[in-house]
Every structure is written in C-alpha cells, then in structure tokens.
C-alpha positions in Angstrom: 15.7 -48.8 -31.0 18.7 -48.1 -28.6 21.4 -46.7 -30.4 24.8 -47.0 -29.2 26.8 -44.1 -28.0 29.8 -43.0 -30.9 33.1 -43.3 -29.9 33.7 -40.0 -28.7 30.5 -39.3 -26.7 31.7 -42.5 -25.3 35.0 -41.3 -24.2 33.4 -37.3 -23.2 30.7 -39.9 -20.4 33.6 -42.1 -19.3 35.1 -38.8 -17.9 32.3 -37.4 -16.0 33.4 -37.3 -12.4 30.5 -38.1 -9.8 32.5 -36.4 -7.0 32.2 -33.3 -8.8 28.4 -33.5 -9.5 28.4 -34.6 -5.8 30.1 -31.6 -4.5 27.6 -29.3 -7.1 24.6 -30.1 -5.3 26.1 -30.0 -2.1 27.3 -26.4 -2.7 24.0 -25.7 -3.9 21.9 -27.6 -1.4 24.1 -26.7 1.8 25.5 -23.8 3.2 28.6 -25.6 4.4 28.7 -29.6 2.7 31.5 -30.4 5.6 28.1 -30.5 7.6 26.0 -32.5 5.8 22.5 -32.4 6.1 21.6 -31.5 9.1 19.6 -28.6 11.1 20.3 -25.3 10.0 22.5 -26.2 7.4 20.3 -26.1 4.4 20.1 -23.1 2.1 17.5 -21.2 0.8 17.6 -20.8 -3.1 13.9 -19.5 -3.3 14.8 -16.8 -5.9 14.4 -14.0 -4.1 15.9 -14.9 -0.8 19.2 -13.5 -0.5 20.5 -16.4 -0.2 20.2 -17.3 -3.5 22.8 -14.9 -4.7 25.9 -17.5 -3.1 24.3 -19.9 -5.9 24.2 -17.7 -7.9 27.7 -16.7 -7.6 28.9 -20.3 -7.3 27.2 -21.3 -10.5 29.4 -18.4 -11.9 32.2 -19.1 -10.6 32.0 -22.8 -11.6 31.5 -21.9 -15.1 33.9 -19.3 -15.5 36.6 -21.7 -14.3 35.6 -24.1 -17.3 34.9 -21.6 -19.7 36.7 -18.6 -19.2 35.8 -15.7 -17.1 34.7 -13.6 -20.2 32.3 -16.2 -21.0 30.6 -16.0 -18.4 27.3 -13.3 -18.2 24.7 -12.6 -16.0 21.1 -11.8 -16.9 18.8 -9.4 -14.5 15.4 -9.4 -14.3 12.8 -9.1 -11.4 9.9 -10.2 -10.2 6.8 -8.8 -9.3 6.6 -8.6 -5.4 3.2 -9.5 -5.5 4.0 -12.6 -7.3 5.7 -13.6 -4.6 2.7 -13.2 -1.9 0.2 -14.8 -4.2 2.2 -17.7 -4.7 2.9 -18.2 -0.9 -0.9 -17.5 -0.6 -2.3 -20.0 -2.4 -0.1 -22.7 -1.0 -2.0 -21.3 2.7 1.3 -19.7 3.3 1.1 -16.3 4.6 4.2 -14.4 3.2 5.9 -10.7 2.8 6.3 -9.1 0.2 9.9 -9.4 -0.6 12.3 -5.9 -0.5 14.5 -7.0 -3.8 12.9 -8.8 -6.2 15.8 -8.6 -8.6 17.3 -12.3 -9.8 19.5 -13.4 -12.4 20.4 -16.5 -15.3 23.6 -17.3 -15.1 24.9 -18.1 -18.9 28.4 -19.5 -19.8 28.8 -19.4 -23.9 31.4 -22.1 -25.1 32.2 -20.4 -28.8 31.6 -22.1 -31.9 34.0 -22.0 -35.2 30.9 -20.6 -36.9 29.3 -17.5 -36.2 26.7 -18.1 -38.1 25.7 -21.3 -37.4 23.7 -20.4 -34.1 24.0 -22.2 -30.9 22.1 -25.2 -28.6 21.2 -24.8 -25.1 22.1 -27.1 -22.4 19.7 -25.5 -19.4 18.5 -25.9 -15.7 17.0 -24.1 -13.2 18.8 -23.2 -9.7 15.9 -21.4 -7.8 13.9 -23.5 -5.5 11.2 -23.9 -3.4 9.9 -25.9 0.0 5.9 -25.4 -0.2 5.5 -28.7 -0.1 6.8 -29.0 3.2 4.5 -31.2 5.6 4.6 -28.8 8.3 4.2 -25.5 6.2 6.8 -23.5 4.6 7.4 -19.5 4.7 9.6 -18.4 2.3 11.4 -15.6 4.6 13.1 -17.8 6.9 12.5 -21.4 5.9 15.3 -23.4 3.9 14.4 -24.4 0.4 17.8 -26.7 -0.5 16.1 -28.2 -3.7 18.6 -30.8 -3.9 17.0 -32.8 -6.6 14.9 -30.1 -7.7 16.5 -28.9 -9.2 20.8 -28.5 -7.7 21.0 -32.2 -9.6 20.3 -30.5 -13.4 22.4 -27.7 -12.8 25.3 -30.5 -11.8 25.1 -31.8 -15.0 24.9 -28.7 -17.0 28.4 -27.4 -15.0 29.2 -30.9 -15.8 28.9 -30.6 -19.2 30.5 -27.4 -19.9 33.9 -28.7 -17.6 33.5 -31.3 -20.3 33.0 -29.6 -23.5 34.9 -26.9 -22.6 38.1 -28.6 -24.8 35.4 -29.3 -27.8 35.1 -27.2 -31.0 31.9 -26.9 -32.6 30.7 -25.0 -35.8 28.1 -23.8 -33.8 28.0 -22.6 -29.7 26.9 -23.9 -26.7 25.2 -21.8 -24.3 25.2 -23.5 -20.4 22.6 -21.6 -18.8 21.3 -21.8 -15.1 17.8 -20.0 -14.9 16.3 -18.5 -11.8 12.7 -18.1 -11.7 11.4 -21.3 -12.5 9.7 -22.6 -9.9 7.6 -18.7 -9.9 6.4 -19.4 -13.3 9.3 -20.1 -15.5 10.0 -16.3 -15.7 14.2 -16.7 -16.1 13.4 -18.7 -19.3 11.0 -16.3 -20.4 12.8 -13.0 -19.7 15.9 -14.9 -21.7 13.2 -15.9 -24.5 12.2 -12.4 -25.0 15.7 -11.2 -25.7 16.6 -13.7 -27.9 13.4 -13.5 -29.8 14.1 -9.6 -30.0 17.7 -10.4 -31.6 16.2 -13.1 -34.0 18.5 -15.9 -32.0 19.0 -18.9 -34.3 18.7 -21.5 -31.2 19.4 -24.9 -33.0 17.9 -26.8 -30.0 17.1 -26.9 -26.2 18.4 -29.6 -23.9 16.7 -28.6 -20.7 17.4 -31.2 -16.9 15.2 -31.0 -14.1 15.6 -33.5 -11.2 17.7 -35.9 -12.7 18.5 -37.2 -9.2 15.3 -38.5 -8.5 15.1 -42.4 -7.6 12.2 -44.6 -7.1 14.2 -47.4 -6.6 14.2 -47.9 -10.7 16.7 -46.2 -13.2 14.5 -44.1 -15.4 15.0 -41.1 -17.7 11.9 -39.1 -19.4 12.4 -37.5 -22.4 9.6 -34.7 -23.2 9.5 -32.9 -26.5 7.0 -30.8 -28.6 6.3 -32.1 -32.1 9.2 -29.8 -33.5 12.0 -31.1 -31.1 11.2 -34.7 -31.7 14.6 -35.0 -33.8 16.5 -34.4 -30.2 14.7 -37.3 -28.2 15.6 -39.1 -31.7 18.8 -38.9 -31.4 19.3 -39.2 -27.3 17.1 -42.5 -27.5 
C-alpha cells in the first residue's frame, strides 16, 4: 500500500532545491564544476588520496552552514596501509602503499528537545573508487569522481539537514558522511564501535548510496534487516 506523504513532509520535499543537490555532486565529483566534466577535471575522493580532504572539508563546511559550526565534528581513524595495496591488488592493480592513511566522518548533529530520547541517522558515504575502470585504475594518480557513487547520497543527506535544520524533534538527528566505505565499510565501523562503547540509543539508520542512478526507469530499493523493517514501513 502507498501511503501518502503528511502534510508537512509534503511541504519539507516541495522545498528541496535540485540546483543545490546539483551543485553538491559537482563540488564533490569536480575539482572546479565551472569546467564540467572534462579531462583533468575530476577529483579523486579514494579515501586516502589527499584529495579527499577538499571533500571532506566541503562536506563540513556545507553542514556547518545549516547546522551551526559547533555542530559540526570530525571523526579520525586510519586505515591499514596494506589494506590499501591488497585491495588495488586484487583488482590487478599494482599500487603503493599510501604515506597517510588517516581519514575522517564528517557528522553534523541537529539537537533534539529530549536528551534522552536518542537520535536517527541520516548517512552516506563520500570516499570513492574507479577500479572498475575499463582501462585500469591506479589509485595514486587516477581520478575516482564517484559521482553517483556515492557524491548523489551525500547530496541528499546535506540536503536534508539544510532542510531540517528549522525542525525540532524530541529526539536528534545525526547527518553523517562516512569515509571508508568502499575499503570495507571501515568509517561505519570505527563510528559503530564508539557508539556501542557509549551504549548510543540509535533509534534508526537511514543510510543513501547512489541514488542518482538511472536505467532509464524511476526506481528506489529499500533494504532492511528483519529489525528495521518498521522504517521501510513507513517510507513505502
């Protein structure tokens, strides 16, 4: 059964603004969007390619303008520089070991009236990847622009925070882009850790990946465990 959006939810998707989710992937896919897609132009967001760290500065900024600049943390962690080679190598890509291997979430909290109450996640992954190039792909000085995968979730999570930001909930929101992913999901893990450590109360996960795919047909896939099913529920 489709069930029809309320009133206000209504009102909160009439004012999403496709220019800005335009201009979010662009900033994330391209190192200048005036450009467009063309030669050397696209960025490198493999996560840890120094590159990465205008992302991930521009995902900070773009949330501390909605949210507030004290909102707004950053979460370290790094990964192993053998990792890195392995995962190059068994895509037949020889690679170096990287010299940093330090990368970061980015996480914007919207406040709820309740401190208590706990808080949902609204989640994407910035960090991309380019082995699936035709022509090979080395990690050190080929682009990896990931605009679908995955610079069109984090759109829609800036998106929703610019749009929230006005909201008041009992409980919080917490907007968070992870880095990581595409290594082995190790952003959401190192964030998982902590939170299981501090006995988090996380009411419920809403995580976006490529949401800007098109094959020609408008299609959105919901995937749940068992124990989430009430969120796909109430989405459907």
């Amino acid at each position: 059964v489709v069930q029809a959006a309320s009133p206000a939810v209504a009102a909160l998707i009439a004012e999403a603004d496709t220019a800005r989710l335009r201009a979010d992937v662009q900033a994330l896919a391209l190192k200048d969007p005036a450009l467009g897609s063309v030669p050397g132009n696209l960025r490198s967001r493999f996560a840890v390619h120094p590159e990465i760290l205008e992302s991930t500065g521009y995902i900070q900024s773009q949330l501390a303008a909605a949210l507030g600049p004290d909102a707004v943390a950053l979460q370290s962690f790094s990964i192993g520089k053998q990792r890195v080679v392995s995962y190059a190598s068994r895509r037949g890509n020889k690679a170096q070991a990287p010299i940093d291997t330090v990368t970061y979430n980015v996480i914007g909290t919207l406040e709820g009236s309740d401190p208590d109450a706990g808080y949902y996640i609204v989640c994407a992954h910035y960090d991309a990847t380019g082995v699936r190039s035709a022509s090979g792909w080395a990690w050190e000085k080929d682009p990896a622009p990931g605009a679908d995968d995955n610079a069109s979730g984090v759109a829609l999570v800036l998106e929703s925070a610019r749009l929230l930001a006005g909201q008041r909930f009992p409980w919080s929101i917490r907007f968070i882009a992870w880095s990581g992913e595409e290594l082995g999901l190790l952003g959401s893990q190192a964030y998982a850790d902590i939170a299981a450590e501090r006995d988090d109360k996380i009411l419920g996960v809403l995580n976006f990946d490529m949401i800007g795919f098109n094959d020609l047909k408008q299609r959105l896939e919901l995937v749940t465990n068992p124990g989430s099913r009430w969120l796909v529920d109430e989405m459907g």
